[in-house]
N, C-alpha and C positions, 0 to 999 in steps of 0.2 A: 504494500500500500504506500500510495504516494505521500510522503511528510509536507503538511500542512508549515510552513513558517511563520513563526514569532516574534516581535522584537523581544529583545531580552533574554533569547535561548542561549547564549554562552555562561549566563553569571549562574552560581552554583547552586543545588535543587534543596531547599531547605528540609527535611527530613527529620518526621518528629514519630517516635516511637512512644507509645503509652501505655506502661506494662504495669506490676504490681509494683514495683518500686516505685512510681509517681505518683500512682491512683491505686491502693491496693482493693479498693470494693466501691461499686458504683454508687452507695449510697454516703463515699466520702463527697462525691461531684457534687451530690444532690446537695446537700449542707451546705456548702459554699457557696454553689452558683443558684441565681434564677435567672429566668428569661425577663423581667424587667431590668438586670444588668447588662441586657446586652443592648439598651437602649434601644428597642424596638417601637414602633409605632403600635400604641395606645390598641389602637383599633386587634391589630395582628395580636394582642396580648389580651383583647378577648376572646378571641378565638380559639387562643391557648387555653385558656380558662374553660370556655365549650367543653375541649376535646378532655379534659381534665388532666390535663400535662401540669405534675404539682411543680416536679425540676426537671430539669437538662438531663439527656442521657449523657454516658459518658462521650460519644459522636457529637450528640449535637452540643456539649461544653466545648472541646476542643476546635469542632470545623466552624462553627457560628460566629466568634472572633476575626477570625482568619480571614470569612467568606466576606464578610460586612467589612474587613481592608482592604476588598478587592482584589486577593490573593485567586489563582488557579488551585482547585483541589484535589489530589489524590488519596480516597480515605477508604481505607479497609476495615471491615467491622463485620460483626455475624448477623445474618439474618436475626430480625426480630430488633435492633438494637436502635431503631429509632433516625433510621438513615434518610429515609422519606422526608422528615422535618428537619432535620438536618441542612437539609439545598433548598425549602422549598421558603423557609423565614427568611435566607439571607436575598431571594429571587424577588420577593412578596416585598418587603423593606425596600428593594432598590425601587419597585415601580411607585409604591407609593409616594416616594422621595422625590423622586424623578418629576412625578406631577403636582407636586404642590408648587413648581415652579414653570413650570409648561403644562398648555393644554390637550401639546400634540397626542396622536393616538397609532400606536403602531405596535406591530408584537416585539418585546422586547425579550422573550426568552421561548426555548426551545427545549424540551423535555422528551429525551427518545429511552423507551423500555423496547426489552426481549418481547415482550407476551401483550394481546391485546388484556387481559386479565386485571394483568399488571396498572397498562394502561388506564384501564376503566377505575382501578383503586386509587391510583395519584391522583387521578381527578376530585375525587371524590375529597381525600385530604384537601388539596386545594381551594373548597368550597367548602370546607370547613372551618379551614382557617380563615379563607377572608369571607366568611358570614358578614364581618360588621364595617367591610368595605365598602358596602354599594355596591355603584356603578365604576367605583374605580380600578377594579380588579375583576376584569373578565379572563376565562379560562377557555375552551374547547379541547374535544378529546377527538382524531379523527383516525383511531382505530378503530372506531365502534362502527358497526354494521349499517353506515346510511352510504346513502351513492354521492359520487361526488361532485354532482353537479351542486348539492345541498351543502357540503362541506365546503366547496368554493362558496358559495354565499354568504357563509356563518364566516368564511375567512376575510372574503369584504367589509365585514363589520371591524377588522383592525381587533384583532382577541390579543390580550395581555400575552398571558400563557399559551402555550400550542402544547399538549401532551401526544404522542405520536410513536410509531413502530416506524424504524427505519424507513422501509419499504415505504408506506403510506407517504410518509415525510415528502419523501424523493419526490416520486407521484404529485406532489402540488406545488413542490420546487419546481420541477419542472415545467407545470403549466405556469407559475407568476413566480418568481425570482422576486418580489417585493416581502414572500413572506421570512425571508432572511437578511434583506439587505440593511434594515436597521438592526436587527440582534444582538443584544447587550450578553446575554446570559444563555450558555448551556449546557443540560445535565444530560450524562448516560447514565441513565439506570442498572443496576446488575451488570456492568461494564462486560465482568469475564463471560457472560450469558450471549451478550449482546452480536459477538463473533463465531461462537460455535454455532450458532441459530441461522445461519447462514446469511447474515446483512453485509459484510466487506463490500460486494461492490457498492451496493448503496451507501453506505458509510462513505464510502470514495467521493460518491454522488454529491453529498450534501456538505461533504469538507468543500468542497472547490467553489461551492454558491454560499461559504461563513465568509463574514466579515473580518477585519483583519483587528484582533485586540479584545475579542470579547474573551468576557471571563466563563470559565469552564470547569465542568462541576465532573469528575469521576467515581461512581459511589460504586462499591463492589463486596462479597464475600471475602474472596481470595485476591491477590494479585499472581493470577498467571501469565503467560507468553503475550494471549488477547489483551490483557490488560497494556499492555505494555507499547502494544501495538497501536492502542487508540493513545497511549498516554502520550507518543511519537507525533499522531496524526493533528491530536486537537489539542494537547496542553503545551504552555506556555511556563515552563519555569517553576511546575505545581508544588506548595506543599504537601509532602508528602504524610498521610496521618495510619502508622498503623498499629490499631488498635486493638491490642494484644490486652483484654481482660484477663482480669485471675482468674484464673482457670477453674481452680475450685468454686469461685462466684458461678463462670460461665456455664457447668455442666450439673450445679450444684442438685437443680430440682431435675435432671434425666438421668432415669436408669436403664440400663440396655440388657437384654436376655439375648439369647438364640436357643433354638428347641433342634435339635438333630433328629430328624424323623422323618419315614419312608413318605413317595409320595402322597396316596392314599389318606396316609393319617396326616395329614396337613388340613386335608376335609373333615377332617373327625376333628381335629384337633379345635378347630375353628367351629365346627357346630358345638362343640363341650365348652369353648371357652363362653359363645355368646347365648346358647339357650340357658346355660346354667349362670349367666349374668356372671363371670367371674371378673371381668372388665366394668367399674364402672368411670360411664361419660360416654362422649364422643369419639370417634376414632374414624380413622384412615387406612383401606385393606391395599395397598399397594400391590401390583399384577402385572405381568409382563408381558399383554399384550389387549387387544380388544375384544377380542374371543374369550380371553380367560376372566375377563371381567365381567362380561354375560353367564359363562360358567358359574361362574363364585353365587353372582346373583341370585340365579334362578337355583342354585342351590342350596341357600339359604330361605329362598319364598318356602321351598319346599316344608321349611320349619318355622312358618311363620315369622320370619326375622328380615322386617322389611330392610331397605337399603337405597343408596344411587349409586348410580354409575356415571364416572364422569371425565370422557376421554378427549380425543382432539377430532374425532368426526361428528360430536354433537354442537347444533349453531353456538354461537359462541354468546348470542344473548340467553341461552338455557342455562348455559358454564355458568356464565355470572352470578346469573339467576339461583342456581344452584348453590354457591357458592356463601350468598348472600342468606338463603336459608337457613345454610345449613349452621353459620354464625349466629342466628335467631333461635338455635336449638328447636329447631321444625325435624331437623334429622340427623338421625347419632350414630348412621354409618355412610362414608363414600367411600367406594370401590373406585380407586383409579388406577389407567393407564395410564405412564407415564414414559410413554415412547420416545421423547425427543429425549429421554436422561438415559438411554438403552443404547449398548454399543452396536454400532449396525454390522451385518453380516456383511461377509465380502461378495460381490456381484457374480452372479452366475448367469449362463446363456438361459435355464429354466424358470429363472425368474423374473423374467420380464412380465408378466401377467401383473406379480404381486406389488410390481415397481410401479407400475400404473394405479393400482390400487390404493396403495400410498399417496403418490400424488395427493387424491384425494381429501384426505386429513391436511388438519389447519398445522402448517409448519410455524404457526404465531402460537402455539399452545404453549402452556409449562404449567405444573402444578404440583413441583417439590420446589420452588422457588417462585418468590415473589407474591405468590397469593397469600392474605392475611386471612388465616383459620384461626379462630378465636379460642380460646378455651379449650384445645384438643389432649386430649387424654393419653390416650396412645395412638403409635404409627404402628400398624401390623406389617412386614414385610411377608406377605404371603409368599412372595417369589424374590429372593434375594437378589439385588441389582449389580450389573456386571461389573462396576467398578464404585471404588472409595468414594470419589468424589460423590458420586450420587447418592450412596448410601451416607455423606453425610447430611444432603442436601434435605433427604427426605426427613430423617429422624429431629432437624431444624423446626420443621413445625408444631412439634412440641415443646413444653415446657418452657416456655420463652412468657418476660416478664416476669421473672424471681416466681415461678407456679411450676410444680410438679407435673409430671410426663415420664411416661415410659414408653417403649420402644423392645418390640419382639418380632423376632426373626426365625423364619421356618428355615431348616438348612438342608438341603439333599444329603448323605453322603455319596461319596462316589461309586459305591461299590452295591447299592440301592437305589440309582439313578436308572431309568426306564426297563425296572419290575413289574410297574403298575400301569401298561399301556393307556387305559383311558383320560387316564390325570399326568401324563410325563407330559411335562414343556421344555423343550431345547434351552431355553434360559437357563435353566437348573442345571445343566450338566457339567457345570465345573464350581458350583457352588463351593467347596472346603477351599479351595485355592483363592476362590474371591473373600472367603470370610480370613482367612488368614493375614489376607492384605489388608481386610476394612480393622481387623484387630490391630495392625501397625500402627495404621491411622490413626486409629482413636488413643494409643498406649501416648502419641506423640502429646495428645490435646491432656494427658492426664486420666484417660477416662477406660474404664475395664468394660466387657462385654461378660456377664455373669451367664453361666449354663443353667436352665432350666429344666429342671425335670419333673413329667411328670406320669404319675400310676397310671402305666398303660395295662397293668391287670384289673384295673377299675375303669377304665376308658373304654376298656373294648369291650365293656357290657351295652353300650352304646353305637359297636359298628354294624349292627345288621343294620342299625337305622339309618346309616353312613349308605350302606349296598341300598337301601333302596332309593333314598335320594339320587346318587348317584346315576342309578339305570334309567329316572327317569330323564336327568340331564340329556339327550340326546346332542349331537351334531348339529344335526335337523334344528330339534330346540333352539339350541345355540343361534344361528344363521337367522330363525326364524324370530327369536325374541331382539335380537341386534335391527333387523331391516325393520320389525314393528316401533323398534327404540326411536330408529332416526326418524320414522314417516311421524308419529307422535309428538314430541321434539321441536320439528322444523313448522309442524303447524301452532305449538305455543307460542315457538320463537317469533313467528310472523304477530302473534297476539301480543306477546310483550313489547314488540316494536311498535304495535300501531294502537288497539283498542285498549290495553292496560295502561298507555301512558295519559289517556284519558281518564278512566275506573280504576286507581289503582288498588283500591278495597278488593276487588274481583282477584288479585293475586293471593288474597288468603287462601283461596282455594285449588288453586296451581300447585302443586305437587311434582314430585319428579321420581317418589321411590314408590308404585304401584307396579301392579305382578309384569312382567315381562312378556307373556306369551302364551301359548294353550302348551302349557305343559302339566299333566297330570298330576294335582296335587293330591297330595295321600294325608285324610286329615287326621290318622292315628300319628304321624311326625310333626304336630304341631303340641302335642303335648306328652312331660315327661313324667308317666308315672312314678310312684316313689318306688317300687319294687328295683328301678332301675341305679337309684341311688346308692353308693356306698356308705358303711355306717357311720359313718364321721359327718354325712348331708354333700352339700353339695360342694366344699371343701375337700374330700376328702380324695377326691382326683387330684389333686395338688400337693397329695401326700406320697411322696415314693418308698418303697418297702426298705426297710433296714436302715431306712433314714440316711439315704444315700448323699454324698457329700455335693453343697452347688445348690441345695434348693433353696427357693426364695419364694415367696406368696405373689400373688396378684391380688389387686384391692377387689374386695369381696361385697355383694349386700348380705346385711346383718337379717338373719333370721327372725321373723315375726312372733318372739315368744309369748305373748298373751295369746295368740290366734292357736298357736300349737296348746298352749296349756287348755284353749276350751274345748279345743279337739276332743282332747285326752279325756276331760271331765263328762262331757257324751257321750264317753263311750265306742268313740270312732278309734280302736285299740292301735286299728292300721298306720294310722293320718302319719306321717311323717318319722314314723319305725324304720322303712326302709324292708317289709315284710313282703316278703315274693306270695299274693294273693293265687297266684296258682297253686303254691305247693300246700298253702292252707287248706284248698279245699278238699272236702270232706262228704261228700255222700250229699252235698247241700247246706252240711252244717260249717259253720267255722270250729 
């Protein structure tokens, strides 16, 4: 990529590292600093107030200084750390600043993310923060799904902010070169995303129509190779910020498992963990492709255990939408694919069919980065992903915000890899070597992956129920409940586009986890008798024999002991025993 020039690129790149030795916990920052220090406009500091930001994260202490002197920024920090407000105070301060003494109106900053997702979240910050701007801080998002003859006309109005996907960006550079020619301010989102996602040429595109001097905002996880490449293309001399929290602060509330187990019982494992509530909250089933996400599904309808699905072939106003719910605690499980974090296969002459197929799918998707999932409980790795970086990526959306989160991982062995012909997925076949590597990774961060074990002599009182779900699952199924998904889907999404944003009370009733497809549900697997239960209740699958070394609990619901003790006083001897009512009987009698 061709290097954009600077003035000022010879003098030396100031470099400020932020570890336990200067800040040893983020709630030294918060004590010292507020954002009325940082002499903010009035207005933007009630906004603050809004969004209930009491202090500065450690990000937004240190870049927020910097930004507001006009510095270029290079700032690394982890997901979840507050990097959104971080660029978006010190972009918001210049315009407002800018017009108390001019009336002119023209965009003055430029905001490009990896994901339309992404895109649709910034926005939304933006309008939160300047709630008590007025008129004097307009924004536009023009990754979202309108055509652009309409996006051209919303551009005519002169929008403060432009939030944008590479691509799209280009696309109206192209048609008017005005919407950059004044441009004070600009941010890459998830920078190292920004280049793997395949943007460079348009990145190319949109360096050569920037102005010469504006200030530039790099906000990223990691600083990789990508990183570096844009830090070439668009910065200027940037401080460099990277922000290396204590560790023990950073991982404090995530704990990690992994279960070693054939493929088969990964389905078991996962009906035992959720019919028997052993997880409680929200979670996230991560899956290694689009088929297997419809699988997982309609596998769980089978047990009454609704769910979404939520990949890169559904419109992307459902994603949101979805998304958005699922934050409102409307739904407490999403099954995603998450293909663009997937190492892709090498090309072969037989698979051109499936290369067109692909196509297809939105290459603007991500959903282990960037999306804000609120409150998540745990990440399930159903299908352990092919490399570290990802598996950090994903297990990031929990426990973030000083709030507890866990994080479990199904792992193949290799020598029980495609045993179980109906459930083997190619992803899985070199799972011990990928988990060996994500254990490096995480040993580097401080952080252990603990083994979980659990009483498969008490689990497998529960796989015939496994065999029947499963036979019902068909291929067919599969194919069948996928093609109903997207026909369903793209006619909400047209309703959320058009007549919800009229009625938006009619969204209460919009939905996106109902059954999948005509597949045979069996309504003795939607409930578990006790006879199936081990004597310990429903704990006691989490109990391994001989007290094997490595176990750890999963958070549990607490048993209803008044309901059990009236049981008991009526006379209902069974209720909650754990008593196999077959072997009781008796000629009729108990």
């Amino acid at each position: 990529m061709a290097k954009r020039k600077h003035e000022g690129e010879g003098d030396a790149t100031p470099v400020i590292t932020t570890t336990a030795a200067t800040a040893t916990t983020t709630s030294e920052v918060d004590t010292d600093t507020s954002f009325a220090a940082f002499g903010l406009d009035p207005r933007l500091l009630q906004g603050i107030a809004k969004q209930n930001f009491s202090h500065p994260t450690l990000v937004q202490a240190k870049a927020i200084p910097l930004a507001l002197e006009g510095k270029d920024i290079l700032a690394r920090a982890k997901t979840g750390s507050g990097k959104t407000a971080a660029y978006l105070l010190p972009v918001l301060q210049a315009i407002l600043k800018r017009k108390e003494t001019s009336e002119e109106r023209f965009t003055s900053a430029l905001i490009l993310v990896p994901t339309k997702e992404l895109a649709q979240q910034v926005h939304k910050v933006i309008e939160s923060l300047a709630a008590y701007c007025g008129k004097h801080i307009r924004s536009i998002n023009l990754a979202q799904n309108i055509s652009e003859k309409v996006q051209q006309s919303l551009l005519s109005e002169k929008q403060d902010v432009v939030v944008s996907t590479p691509s799209r960006a280009l696309v109206h550079i192209n048609i008017s070169e005005s919407l950059t020619s004044q441009l004070t301010h600009l941010v890459i989102d998830e920078a190292d995303l920004v280049l793997s996602y395949g943007y460079e040429n348009d990145l190319q595109g949109v360096s050569k129509a920037l102005p010469k001097g504006l200030q530039t905002f790099l906000m990223s996880a990691t600083l990789t190779t990508e990183v570096e490449t844009l830090k070439s293309l668009f910065c200027r001399n940037p401080a460099i910020l990277r922000l290396e929290e204590d560790v023990d602060a950073e991982g404090e509330g995530l704990t990690q498992y992994c279960v070693k187990c054939s493929e088969d019982e990964k389905f078991l494992l996962l009906y035992v963990i959720f019919k028997l509530k052993l997880i409680k909250g929200k979670t996230i089933i991560f899956v290694g492709d689009i088929d297997r996400s419809y699988r997982v599904k309609l596998f769980l309808e089978q047990f009454g255990i609704r769910s979404c699905v939520l990949n890169s072939e559904l419109p992307v106003n459902s994603r949101l939408h979805i998304v958005e719910e699922f934050n409102k605690n409307v739904y407490e499980i999403i099954i995603a694919s998450d293909e663009n974090e997937q190492a892709e296969p090498e090309p072969t002459p037989k698979s051109k069919k499936k290369k067109n197929a692909k196509n297809r799918k939105d290459k603007e998707y991500g959903i282990s980065r960037g999306l804000d999932f609120k409150n998540l409980a745990c990440v399930l790795n159903f299908d352990l992903p092919t490399t570290s970086k990802s598996y950090t990526h994903r297990i990031g959306r929990t426990a973030r915000a000083h709030k507890n989160g866990i994080s479990l991982s199904f792992v193949i062995p290799t020598h029980l890899f495609g045993k179980h012909k109906p459930t083997t997925h190619p992803i899985c076949a070199n799972n011990e070597k990928t988990l060996q590597r994500i254990r490096r990774s995480q040993a580097k961060l401080g952080r252990e992956i603990k083994p979980y074990v659990f009483d498969m002599a008490q689990v497998d009182a529960f796989r015939y129920r496994m065999d029947d779900a499963l036979r019902a699952v068909t291929k067919i199924a599969v194919r069948e409940a996928r093609m109903r998904e997207l026909r369903v889907e793209l006619v909400k999404s047209e309703r959320l586009k058009r007549h919800f944003e009229e009625n938006p009370e009619d969204l209460l009733a919009l939905r996106h986890d109902g059954e999948s497809g005509r597949v045979r549900v069996q309504a003795h697997l939607r409930h578990v008798p006790g006879y199936l239960l081990p004597k310990g209740g429903k704990s006691g699958v989490l109990k391994p024999q001989g007290g094997a070394a490595g176990y750890v609990g999963l958070r549990k619901v607490r048993e209803n002991r008044i309901r059990k003790a009236r049981q008991k006083k009526t006379g209902r001897r069974d209720a909650g025993t754990g008593r196999d009512p077959v072997k009781m009987y008796r000629g009729g009698k108990r």
